[in-house]
C-alpha positions in Angstrom: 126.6 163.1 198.5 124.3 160.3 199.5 120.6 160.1 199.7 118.7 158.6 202.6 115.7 156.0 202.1 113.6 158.3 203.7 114.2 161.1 201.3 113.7 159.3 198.3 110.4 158.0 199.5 109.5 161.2 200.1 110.6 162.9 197.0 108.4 159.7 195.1 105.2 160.4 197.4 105.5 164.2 196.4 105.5 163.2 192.6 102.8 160.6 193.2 100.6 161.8 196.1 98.6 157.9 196.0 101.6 156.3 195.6 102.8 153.0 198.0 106.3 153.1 198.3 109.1 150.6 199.6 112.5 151.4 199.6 115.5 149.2 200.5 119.6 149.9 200.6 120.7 147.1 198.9 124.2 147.4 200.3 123.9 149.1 203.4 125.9 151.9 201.6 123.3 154.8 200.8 124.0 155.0 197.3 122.3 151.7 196.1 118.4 151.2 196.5 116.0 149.2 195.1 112.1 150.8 195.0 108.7 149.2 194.5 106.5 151.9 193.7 102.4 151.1 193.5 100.0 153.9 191.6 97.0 154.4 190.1 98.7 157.1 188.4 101.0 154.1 185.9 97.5 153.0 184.5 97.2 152.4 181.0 101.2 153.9 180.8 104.4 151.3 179.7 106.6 150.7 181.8 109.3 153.0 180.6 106.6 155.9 181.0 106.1 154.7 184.3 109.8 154.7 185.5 110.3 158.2 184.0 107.3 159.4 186.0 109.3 157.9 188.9 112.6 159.6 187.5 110.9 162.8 187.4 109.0 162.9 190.6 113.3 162.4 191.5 113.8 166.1 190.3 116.9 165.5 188.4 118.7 163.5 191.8 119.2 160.3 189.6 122.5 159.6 188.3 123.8 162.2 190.9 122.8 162.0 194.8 121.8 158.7 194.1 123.2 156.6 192.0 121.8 153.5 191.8 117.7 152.2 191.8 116.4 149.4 190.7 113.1 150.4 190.4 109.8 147.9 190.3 106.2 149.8 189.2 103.0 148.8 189.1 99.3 150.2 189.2 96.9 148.6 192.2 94.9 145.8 192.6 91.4 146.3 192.0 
């Protein structure tokens, strides 16, 4: 089963309250996405800390109702 853009935006804004979040289907399929996530919450973390704070805000979805993200994080401009 497929997850919706909608959902995993707001599964990510659950996990990261100040979070911006864009979401796009990369194949029009529902089961490939690509995410840009912006919070203040990835300062001073690597980006593999990051995307696992991204992973986890997932609660354990990844690799099963959605199997593919390309994920994109940063912290905000000041």
């Amino acid at each position: 089963m497929a997850m919706d853009a909608a959902m995993i935006e707001r599964l990510i804004r659950e996990g990261l309250p100040d979070a911006r979040v864009s979401i796009e289907d990369l194949r029009g399929d529902g089961d490939h996405y690509a995410a840009h996530v912006v919070s203040a919450a990835f300062r001073g973390k690597t980006r593999v800390q990051q995307h696992q704070m991204v992973y986890q805000a997932l609660r354990g979805r990844m690799g099963s109702e959605l199997h593919a993200l390309a994920l994109q994080t940063s912290v905000p401009e000041d």
